[in-house]
Every structure is written in C-alpha cells, then in structure tokens.
C-alpha positions in Angstrom: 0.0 0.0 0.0 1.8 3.6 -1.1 0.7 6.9 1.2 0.2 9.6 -0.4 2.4 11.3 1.4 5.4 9.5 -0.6 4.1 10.6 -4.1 5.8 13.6 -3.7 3.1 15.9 -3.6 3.3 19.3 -1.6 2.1 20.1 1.9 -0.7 22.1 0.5 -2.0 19.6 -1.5 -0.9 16.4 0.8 -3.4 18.5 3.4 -6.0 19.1 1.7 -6.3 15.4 0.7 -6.1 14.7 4.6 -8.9 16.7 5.2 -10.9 14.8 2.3 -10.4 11.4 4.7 -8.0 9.3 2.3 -4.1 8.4 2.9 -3.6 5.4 0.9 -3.4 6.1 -2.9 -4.7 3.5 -5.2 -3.0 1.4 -7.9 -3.7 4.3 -10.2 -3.0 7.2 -8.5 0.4 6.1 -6.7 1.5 4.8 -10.7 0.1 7.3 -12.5 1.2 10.7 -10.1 4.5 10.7 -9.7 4.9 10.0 -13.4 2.9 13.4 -14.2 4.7 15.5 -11.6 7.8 14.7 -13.7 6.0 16.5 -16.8 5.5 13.1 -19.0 2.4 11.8 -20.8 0.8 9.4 -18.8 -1.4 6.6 -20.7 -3.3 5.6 -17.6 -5.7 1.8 -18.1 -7.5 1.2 -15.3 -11.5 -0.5 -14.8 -13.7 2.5 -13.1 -13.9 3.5 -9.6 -10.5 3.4 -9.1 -9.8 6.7 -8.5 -8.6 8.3 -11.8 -9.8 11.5 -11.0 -7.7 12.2 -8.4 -4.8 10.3 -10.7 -4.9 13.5 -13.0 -6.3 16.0 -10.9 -3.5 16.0 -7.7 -0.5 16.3 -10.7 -2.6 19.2 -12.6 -2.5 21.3 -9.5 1.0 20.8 -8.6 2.2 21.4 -11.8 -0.1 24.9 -12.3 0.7 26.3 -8.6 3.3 28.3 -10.2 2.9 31.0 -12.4 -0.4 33.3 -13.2 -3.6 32.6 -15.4 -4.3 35.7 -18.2 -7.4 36.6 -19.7 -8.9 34.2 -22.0 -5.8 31.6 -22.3 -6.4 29.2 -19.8 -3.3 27.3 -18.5 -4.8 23.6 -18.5 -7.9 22.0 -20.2 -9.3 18.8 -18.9 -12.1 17.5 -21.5 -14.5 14.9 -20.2 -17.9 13.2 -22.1 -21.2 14.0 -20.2 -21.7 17.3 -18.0 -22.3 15.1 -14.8 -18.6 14.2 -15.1 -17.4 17.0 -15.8 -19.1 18.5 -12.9 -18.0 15.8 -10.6 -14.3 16.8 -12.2 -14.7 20.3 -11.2 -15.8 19.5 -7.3 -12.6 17.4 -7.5 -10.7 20.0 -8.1 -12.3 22.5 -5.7 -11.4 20.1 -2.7 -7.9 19.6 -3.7 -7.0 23.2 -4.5 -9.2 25.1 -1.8 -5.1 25.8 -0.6 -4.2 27.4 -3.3 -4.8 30.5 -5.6 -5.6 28.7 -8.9 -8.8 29.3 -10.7 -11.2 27.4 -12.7 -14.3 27.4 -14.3 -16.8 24.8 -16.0 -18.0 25.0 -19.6 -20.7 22.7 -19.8 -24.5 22.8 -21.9 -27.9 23.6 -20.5 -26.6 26.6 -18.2 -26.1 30.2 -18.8 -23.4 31.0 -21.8 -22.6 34.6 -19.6 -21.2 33.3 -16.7 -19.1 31.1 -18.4 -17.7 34.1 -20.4 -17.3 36.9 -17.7 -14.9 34.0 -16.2 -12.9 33.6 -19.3 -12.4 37.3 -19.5 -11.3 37.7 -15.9 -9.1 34.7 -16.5 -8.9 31.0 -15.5 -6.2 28.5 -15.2 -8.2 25.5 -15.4 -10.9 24.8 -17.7 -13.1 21.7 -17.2 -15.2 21.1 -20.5 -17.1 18.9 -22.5 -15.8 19.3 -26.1 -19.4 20.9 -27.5 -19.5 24.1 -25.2 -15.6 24.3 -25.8 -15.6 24.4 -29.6 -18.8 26.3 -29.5 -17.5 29.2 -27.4 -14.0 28.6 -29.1 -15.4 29.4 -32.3 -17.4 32.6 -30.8 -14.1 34.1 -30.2 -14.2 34.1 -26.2 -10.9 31.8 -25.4 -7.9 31.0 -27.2 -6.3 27.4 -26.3 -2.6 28.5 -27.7 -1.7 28.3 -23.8 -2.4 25.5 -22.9 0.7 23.7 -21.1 -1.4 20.9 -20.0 -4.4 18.8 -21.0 -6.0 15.8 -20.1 -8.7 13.6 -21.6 -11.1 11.6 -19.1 -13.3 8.4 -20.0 -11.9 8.0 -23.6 -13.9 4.9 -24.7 -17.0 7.4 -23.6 -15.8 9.9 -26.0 -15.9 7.6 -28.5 -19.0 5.7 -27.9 -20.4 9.6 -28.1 -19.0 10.6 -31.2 -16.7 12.8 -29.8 -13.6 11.8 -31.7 -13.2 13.9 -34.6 -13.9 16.8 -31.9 -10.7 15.7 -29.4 -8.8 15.5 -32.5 -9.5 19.4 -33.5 -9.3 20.5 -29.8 -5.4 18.9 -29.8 -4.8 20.5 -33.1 -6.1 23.9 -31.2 -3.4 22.9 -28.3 0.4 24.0 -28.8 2.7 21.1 -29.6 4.7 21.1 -26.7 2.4 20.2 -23.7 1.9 17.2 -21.3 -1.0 14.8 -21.4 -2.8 12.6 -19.6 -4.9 10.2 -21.0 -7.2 8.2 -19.1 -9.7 5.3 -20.1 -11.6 2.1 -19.1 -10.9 0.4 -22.1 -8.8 0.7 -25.5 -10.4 0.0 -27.9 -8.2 0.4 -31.7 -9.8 4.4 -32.1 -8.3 4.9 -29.3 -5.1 3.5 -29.8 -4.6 5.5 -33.1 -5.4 8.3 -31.2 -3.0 8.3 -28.1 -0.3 7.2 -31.3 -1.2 10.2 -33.0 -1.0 12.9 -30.3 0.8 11.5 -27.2 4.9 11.7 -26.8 6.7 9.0 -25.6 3.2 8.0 -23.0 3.9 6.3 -20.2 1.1 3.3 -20.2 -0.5 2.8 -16.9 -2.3 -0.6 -16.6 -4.0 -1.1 -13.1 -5.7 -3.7 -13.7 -7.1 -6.1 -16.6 -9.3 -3.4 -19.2 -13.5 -4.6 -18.8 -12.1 -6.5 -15.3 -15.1 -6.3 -12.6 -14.3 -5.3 -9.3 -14.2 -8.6 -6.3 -16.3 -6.2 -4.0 -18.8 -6.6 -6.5 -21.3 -9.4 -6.0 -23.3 -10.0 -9.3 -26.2 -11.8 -10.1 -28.2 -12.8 -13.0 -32.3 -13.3 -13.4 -33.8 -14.7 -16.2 -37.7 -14.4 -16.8 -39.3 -16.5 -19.6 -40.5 -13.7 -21.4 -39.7 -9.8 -23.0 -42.9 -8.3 -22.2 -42.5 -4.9 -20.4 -44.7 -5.5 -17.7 -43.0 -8.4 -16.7 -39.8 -6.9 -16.5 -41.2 -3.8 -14.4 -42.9 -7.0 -12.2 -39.2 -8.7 -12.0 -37.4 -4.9 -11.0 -40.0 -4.4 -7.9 -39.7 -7.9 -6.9 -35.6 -7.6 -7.0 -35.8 -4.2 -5.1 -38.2 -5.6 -2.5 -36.5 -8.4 -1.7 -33.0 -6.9 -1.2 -31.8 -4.8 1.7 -31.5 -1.7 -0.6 -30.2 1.1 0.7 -29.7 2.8 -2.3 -29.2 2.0 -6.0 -29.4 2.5 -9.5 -31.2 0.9 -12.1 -29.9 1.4 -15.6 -32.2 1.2 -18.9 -30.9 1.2 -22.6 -33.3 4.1 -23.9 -34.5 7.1 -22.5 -38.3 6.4 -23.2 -38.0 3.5 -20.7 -36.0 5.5 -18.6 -39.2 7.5 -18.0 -41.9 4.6 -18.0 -39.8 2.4 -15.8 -39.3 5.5 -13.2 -43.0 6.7 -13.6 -44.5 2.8 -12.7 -41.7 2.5 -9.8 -43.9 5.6 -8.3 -46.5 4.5 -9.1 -46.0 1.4 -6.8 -44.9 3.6 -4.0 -40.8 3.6 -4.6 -39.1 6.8 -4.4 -37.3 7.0 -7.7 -36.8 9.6 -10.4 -35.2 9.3 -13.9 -32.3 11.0 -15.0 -31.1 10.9 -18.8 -29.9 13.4 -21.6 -32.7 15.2 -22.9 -33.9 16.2 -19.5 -33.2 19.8 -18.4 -29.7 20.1 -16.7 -31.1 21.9 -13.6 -33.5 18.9 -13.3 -30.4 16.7 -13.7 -28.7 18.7 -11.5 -31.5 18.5 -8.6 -31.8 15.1 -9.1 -28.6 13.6 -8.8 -27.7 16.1 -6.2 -30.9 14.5 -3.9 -29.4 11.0 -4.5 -26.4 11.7 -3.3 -27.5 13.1 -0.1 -29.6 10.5 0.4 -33.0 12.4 0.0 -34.0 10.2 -3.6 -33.4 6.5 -2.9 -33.7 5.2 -6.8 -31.9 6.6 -9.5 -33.8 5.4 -12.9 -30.8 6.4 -15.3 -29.3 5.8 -19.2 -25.5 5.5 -19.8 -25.3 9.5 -19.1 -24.9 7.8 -15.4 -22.8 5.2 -16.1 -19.4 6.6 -16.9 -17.3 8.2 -14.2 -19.3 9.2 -11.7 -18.5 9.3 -8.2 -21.3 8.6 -6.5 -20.5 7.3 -2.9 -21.5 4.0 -1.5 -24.3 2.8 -4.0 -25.1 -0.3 -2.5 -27.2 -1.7 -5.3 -27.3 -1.6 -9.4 -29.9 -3.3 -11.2 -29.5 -3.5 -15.2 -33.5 -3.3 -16.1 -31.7 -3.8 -19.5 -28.8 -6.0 -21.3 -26.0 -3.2 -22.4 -26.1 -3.2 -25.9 -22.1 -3.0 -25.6 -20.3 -5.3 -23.5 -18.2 -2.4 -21.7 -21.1 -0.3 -20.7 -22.0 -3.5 -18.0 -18.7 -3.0 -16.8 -19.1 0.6 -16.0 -22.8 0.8 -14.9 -21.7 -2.1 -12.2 -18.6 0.6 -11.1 -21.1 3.0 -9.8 -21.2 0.2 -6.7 -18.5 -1.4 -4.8 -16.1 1.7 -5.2 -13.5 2.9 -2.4 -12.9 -1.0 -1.2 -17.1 -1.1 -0.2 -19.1 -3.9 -0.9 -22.2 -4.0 -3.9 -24.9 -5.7 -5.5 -25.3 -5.9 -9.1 -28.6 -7.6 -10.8 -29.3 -8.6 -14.6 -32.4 -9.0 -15.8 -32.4 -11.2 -19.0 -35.1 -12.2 -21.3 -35.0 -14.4 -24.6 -34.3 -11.5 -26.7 -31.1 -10.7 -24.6 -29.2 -14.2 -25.9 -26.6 -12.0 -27.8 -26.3 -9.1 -25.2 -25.4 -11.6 -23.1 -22.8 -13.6 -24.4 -20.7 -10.6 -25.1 -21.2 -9.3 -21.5 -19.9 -13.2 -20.4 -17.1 -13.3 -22.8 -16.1 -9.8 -21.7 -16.1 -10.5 -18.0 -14.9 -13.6 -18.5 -17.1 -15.3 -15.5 -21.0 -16.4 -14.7 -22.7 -14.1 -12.5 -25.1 -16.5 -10.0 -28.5 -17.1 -11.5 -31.7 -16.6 -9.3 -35.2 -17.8 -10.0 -37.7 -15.9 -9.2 -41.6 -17.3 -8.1 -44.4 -16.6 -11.1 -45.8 -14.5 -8.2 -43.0 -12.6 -8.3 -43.6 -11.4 -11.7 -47.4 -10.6 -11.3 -49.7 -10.4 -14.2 -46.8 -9.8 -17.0 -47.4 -12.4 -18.9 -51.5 -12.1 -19.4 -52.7 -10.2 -22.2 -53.2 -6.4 -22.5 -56.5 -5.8 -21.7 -58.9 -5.9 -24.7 -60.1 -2.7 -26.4 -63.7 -1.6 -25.8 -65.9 -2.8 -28.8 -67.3 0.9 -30.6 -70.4 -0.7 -31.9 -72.4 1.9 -29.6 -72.0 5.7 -29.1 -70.0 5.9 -26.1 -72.1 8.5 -24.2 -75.1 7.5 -22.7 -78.3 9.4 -21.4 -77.2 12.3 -19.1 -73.7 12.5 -21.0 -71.5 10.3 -19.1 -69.2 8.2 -20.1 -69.9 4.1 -20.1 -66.2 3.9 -19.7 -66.6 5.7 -16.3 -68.4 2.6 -14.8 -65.4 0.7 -15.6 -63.0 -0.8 -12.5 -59.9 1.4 -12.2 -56.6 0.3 -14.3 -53.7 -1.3 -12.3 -51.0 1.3 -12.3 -48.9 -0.8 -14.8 -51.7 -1.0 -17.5 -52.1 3.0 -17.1 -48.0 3.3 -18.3 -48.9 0.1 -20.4 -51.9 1.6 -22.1 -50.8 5.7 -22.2 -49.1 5.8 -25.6 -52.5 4.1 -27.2 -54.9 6.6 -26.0 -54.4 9.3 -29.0 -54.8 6.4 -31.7 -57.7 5.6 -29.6 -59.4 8.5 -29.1 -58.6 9.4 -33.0 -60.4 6.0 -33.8 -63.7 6.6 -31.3 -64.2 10.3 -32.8 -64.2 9.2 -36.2 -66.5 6.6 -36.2 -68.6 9.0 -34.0 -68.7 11.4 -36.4 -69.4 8.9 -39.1 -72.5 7.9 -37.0 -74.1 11.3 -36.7 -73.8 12.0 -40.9 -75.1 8.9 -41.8 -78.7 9.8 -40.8 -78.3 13.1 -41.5 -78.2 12.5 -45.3 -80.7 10.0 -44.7 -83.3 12.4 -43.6 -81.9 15.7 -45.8 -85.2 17.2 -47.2 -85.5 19.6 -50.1 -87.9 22.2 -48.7 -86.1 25.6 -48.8 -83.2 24.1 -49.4 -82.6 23.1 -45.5 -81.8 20.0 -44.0 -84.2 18.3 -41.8 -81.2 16.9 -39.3 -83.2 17.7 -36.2 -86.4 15.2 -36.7 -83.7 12.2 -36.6 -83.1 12.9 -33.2 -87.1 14.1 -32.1 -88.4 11.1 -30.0 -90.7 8.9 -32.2 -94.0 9.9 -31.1 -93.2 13.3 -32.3 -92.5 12.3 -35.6 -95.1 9.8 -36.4 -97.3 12.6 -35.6 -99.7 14.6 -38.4 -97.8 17.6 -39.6 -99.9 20.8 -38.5 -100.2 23.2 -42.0 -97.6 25.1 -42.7 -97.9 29.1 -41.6 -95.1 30.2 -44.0 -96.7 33.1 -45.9 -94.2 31.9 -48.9 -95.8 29.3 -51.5 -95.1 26.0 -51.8 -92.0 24.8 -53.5 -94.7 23.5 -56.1 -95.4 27.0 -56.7 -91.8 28.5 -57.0 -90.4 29.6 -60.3 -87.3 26.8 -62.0 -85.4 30.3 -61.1 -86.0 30.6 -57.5 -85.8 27.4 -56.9 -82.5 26.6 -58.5 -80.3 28.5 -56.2 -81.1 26.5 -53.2 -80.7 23.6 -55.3 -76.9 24.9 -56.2 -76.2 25.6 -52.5 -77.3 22.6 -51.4 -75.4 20.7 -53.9 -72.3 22.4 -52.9 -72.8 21.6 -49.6 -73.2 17.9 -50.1 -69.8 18.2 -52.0 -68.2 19.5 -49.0 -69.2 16.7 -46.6 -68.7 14.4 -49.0 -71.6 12.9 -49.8 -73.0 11.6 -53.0 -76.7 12.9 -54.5 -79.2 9.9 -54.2 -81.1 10.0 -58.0 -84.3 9.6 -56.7 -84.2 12.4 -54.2 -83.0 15.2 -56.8 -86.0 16.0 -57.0 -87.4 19.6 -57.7 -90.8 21.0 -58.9 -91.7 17.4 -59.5 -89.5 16.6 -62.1 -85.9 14.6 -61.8 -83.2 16.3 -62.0 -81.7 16.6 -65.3 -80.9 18.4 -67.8 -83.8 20.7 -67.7 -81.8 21.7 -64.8 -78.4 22.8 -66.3 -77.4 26.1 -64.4 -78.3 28.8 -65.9 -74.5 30.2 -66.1 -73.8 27.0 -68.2 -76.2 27.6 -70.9 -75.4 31.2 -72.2 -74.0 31.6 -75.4 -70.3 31.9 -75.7 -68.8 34.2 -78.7 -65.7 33.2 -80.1 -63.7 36.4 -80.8 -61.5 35.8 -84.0 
C-alpha cells in the first residue's frame, strides 16, 4: 500500500487530501502521479472506480501552482464526455486546490453561456469542459487554447462511444505542440489506440488492472424471466428491489423512453425514484442527482449518461433493467457500486431477446454471475394479455352525457403506463367513427324544402315524428309554386354543400318541382351563349 504522502506531492496539497479522509493512494493514482509530476504523458488503463480522478487532478495542481492565469488563455484544459462528469471533475478539483490560488471554471450545456464568459475574460487556469461548449465558445471568439501547457482527456472509450472523436482531435490540433498529457480510459479499444499514437509523446502506459475486469467487491447476479414483455420486466425490477436490503441503487435502462416509464410505474407502486437521462433539463439533472447523493431520492432510474465516471458514494445496489447493448457499458454501470474498497450488488435481468447481449457481457467479464429464480408471483400479471379494447359498436355516451367507460373498475397502475401511448390512436379511432354515425342519418333524412336540412327530426323522440304535420304558416308558396329560377339556387347551394361533406346525390331524391333532376336543370350560367372572338 503507497501513502500519499510519498508521491511527492506538496504540503498544501498532501493536506488538503487529509482533510478529504483518504491516505492510501490507489493502484492508479500512486502509478500514475509521480509520473505526471515529472511532466510526461501518462497513458493511464484502469476499470472504473479506481480513483482516476484524483490520478490526473492531484498532478494538474502541482504542476499549475506556479505562475499566473491571463485573460482568456487558460493554462490547462481537462475534456470529459457528459456534463455530470465534468461536474464531478470540477468538485474534485475544488477540494484539492481550496489551498491554493488557482482558478477554474466549468463549460458545460444547458446553463447560462454569460457566466461562463465573464470567467474567461477575468481569467482561468483550469478549464473543465465537455468538447461541444468548448468548440462552440471557441469558435465565438471568447478563449484562445494557444496556452495550454497541460491537457488531459477523461473516459476515452466514452468519448468515442459519443461521437466525440473527430472533436478531441480538432481540440489537440487547437493545443500548442509542446504540452503534457494525460490520458485516461476504461478500455482501449483500436480508435483509441490510433489516437493516443497520434497525439501522445513518448506515453507512459499505466495498466492497473485487466481493461472490462469487474471489481471482487462486487457481488453479481443474473435473473432470467421467460418472457420480454414490459410489464413483466417492471414485475421482476419491484420484486428484486423488494427483496433486497436496498439502501440505495441505481437501475440502468438502454433508452431514454423506458427511462421514463420504468421511473414513472416504480412511483407509481410507492418507490421513491426519479429518472435522470440526456434530454432532461440540466437543472433537473442537477436537482436530481444532487438528492441521491445526499440521500434524499433512494432510486436513481438512469441511461448511460450515469454510467461513466461518476462518483457517487457507496451505491449499495445496481440493477441492469436492461442488457447493455455494448459489453463495456455493464462494466461501467456495475462501477457505480463497490467503489472505495465497499461492498455492492449488481442484478441482470435477461429475457429471450437478450441471448446475444449476453454472451458478449460473459465473454467480456470472462465469468458467470449466479443465477436466481424468481416465483411466477414474483412477476405478477406480465405475462396475461393487454387488456382488450372496448368494442365501438355503440355511441360511447349515454343518457345524461357520461361516459360508459366511467363505470369501468380502475386500471392497475402498470396497465395506465402500459396503455398511455394508445390513447391518442384511440381517441382518433372513437371520434371518427362517432362522427361517421351522426352524418349517416343526416343525409338520410336531408329534405328539399327551402333548401334546408331536416337533421333535427332524426333525433325528435318517435312519437313526435309519427305525428300529423300541423299546415304550414309560412306566408311563402309552396315549393310546387316556385319559379325553376328561384328554386334553383337552393338547389346549387345545397349541392355544394353535399360536396363538401362528402356525400354523394341519391337520384331519386333530386328531385325539384316534381321533375328529376336533369338536364332541364343545367345552371343557368352554363347555358349562355359563348362568342368566339376571332
């Protein structure tokens, strides 16, 4: 075991690492350390939770405690993939520099662009970024990078898994040639390897432990259901969380929709969780991881934006509601517990579908997490059929205007999240039909007198209309009566009309004057004489 104090670090800094609680380096930092205090390029290898952080961040200040940051040329740049770990970077740094005079500042998305640049103006010498914001405020005009002495890349494989390449490689072109950097990474994947060949000097390489090796604090498990219906695996999660001592933990989905259904139907059935993924807003974010790690939010419902490099403190479980699509990412989701020597629980929850997932995850890890069964209680009602849709054959109102669907038994809480995405398709379906129903005896019942339509004696009780007219009291004559001329523009309007809705004339009720309509009736616009000018 290597103290810290024998890394060569100042008093300064050796204190304020006291006063954090930790004296005994890991294999990372006491390898990694004294190698960047001598100003080389460190490549530094090691599986997550190992302390890499403080591998990069103890050297950085050492090496910047001389000399003075100037206005918009920051001194170091540390890039890192998601804003939660550059965050977590930057809180790093605040506890190991609180003893010195340095200055930082964070450039990260979803928070005010003014800050950011009233700190670059005053002048920084650290700048903790993610690689959009940098380029974005880069290309605005607000920093220049040509004095940058030293820079260091965090969660490598992450950048690449992001599509972040092709931006670290303009952001080292930005740098000046001559600088020192530390790389750091989980894995190596070839990308990778051409890149460190490409812009490191001479590195260092720095392997802690075997690349995608699980931590032995770690306990995992595997559960396999017999089938990939979504309500089973949200019956399998609550059984798994209920049945474990869980103090805390996170459960990690593949896409951000179930992110937010599996969240919402763990509330629903009285756990306090809360989802966290990349197209929430980054104050929400913010809040949200901030509650869990104090304790206040007990589930975290998270995608891979939680995965990589965050140091969340004694997690005690992590439940994959998913298979990884990529063998690594099980490797760093299962980091977030057992970290700092503590013990953890990991649990898989495998369906047929997740055969392939699988077997890379196995190969990878190169071991068989223990299976558990779980009872067919245990997984409720997830294997029954959705519920089937209400037949439409009848108007869905009855007398008084409620709903017949109101006398229905509630929904299980499951079948609501089940059933919410349906109900616009539905409701597009029941209005349609309804509408359909109200023309059809419409133009049924259409009559011909004035040109009006008669919709109102379809829905008159039926001993109203089987009643004898009274005589009519309209002073106007009879349609009988009416001239072809006044009676053919409510023929034309009502014509039109029909058009509109759609409807097609019925021959035998085109009738006006008591003759079929025909060619007698050609409008009158039609037959006028047309001179042909030479």
């Amino acid at each position: 075991m290597t103290e810290f104090s024998q890394l060569g670090l100042s008093p300064t800094t050796l204190q304020a690492v006291v006063d954090t609680g930790y004296t005994t380096a890991t294999p990372i930092q006491a390898q990694a350390i004294p190698v960047a205090l001598a100003g080389r390029d460190v490549l530094g290898i090691a599986q997550t939770g190992t302390g890499k952080t403080a591998a990069f961040t103890l050297p950085l200040i050492e090496r910047l405690s001389k000399g003075r940051a100037r206005a918009r040329m920051p001194r170091a740049l540390v890039l890192a993939p998601t804003r939660e770990l550059a965050d977590q970077v930057a809180m790093s740094f605040e506890k190991y520099a609180k003893g010195t005079k340095l200055t930082w500042v964070l450039l990260i998305g979803g928070v005010s662009m003014g800050d950011q640049v009233a700190a670059l103006n005053k002048g920084v010498d650290v700048l903790i970024a993610t690689p959009g914001r940098l380029l974005d405020l880069f290309e605005r005009g607000k920093m220049m990078l040509n004095g940058v002495e030293l820079m260091v890349v965090d969660e490598a494989d992450r950048m690449l898994d992001m599509g972040f390449i092709p931006d670290i490689e303009r952001i080292f072109k930005l740098t000046p040639p001559k600088r020192q950097t530390l790389f750091f990474s989980a894995t190596m994947p070839p990308e990778i390897t051409r890149l460190t060949t490409q812009f490191l000097k001479d590195p260092t390489r720095i392997e802690a432990s075997r690349p995608a090796m699980t931590a032995e604090t770690i306990t995992q498990y595997l559960v396999r259901i017999p089938s990939s219906d979504s309500k089973m695996k949200r019956a399998a999660l609550r059984a798994l969380i209920g049945r474990s001592d869980v103090r805390n933990g996170i459960v990690f989905c593949n896409r951000k929709s179930e992110v937010d259904v599996v969240a919402k139907s763990l509330k629903q059935h009285g756990f306090d969780a809360a989802p966290i993924h990349g197209d929430l807003d980054q104050s929400l974010r913010t809040k949200t991881l901030a509650a869990f790690r104090s304790g206040e939010l007990k589930l975290l419902v998270a995608s891979d934006v939680a995965a990589r490099g965050l140091d969340i403190p004694d997690v005690s479980h992590v439940f994959n509601y998913d298979v990884s699509h990529h063998a690594d990412d099980y490797v760093h989701r299962i980091g977030r517990t057992g970290r700092a020597g503590k013990t953890g629980q990991t649990f898989m929850i495998v369906t047929p579908a997740d055969d392939r997932s699988l077997d890379k995850v196995l190969k990878l890890i190169k071991m068989a997490p223990e299976e558990l069964v779980l009872d067919s209680a245990d997984l409720g009602s997830g294997s029954s059929r959705r519920p089937e849709k209400t037949e439409r054959a009848e108007p869905a109102r009855e007398r008084g205007g409620r709903s017949r669907r109101a006398s229905a038994p509630e929904a299980d809480a499951d079948e609501v999240v089940e059933t919410v995405a349906e109900a616009p398709a539905a409701a597009v379906e029941i209005a349609a039909v309804s509408e359909t129903e109200a023309r059809a005896p419409a133009r049924r019942s259409r009559s011909r007198r004035g040109g009006r339509s008669a919709t109102a004696q379809v829905e008159a009780p039926a001993e109203v209309s089987a009643a004898p007219a009274e005589p009519a009291t309209d002073a106007r004559p009879a349609p009988e009566a009416r001239p072809a001329q006044e009676a053919r523009p409510a023929q034309e309007a009502h014509l039109r009309q029909s058009d509109r809705r759609g409807s097609r004339a019925e021959p035998e009720a085109q009738r006006s004057n008591g003759r079929p309509f025909g060619e007698s009736e050609i409008p009158a616009f039609l037959r006028r004489p047309v001179t042909l000018k030479a």
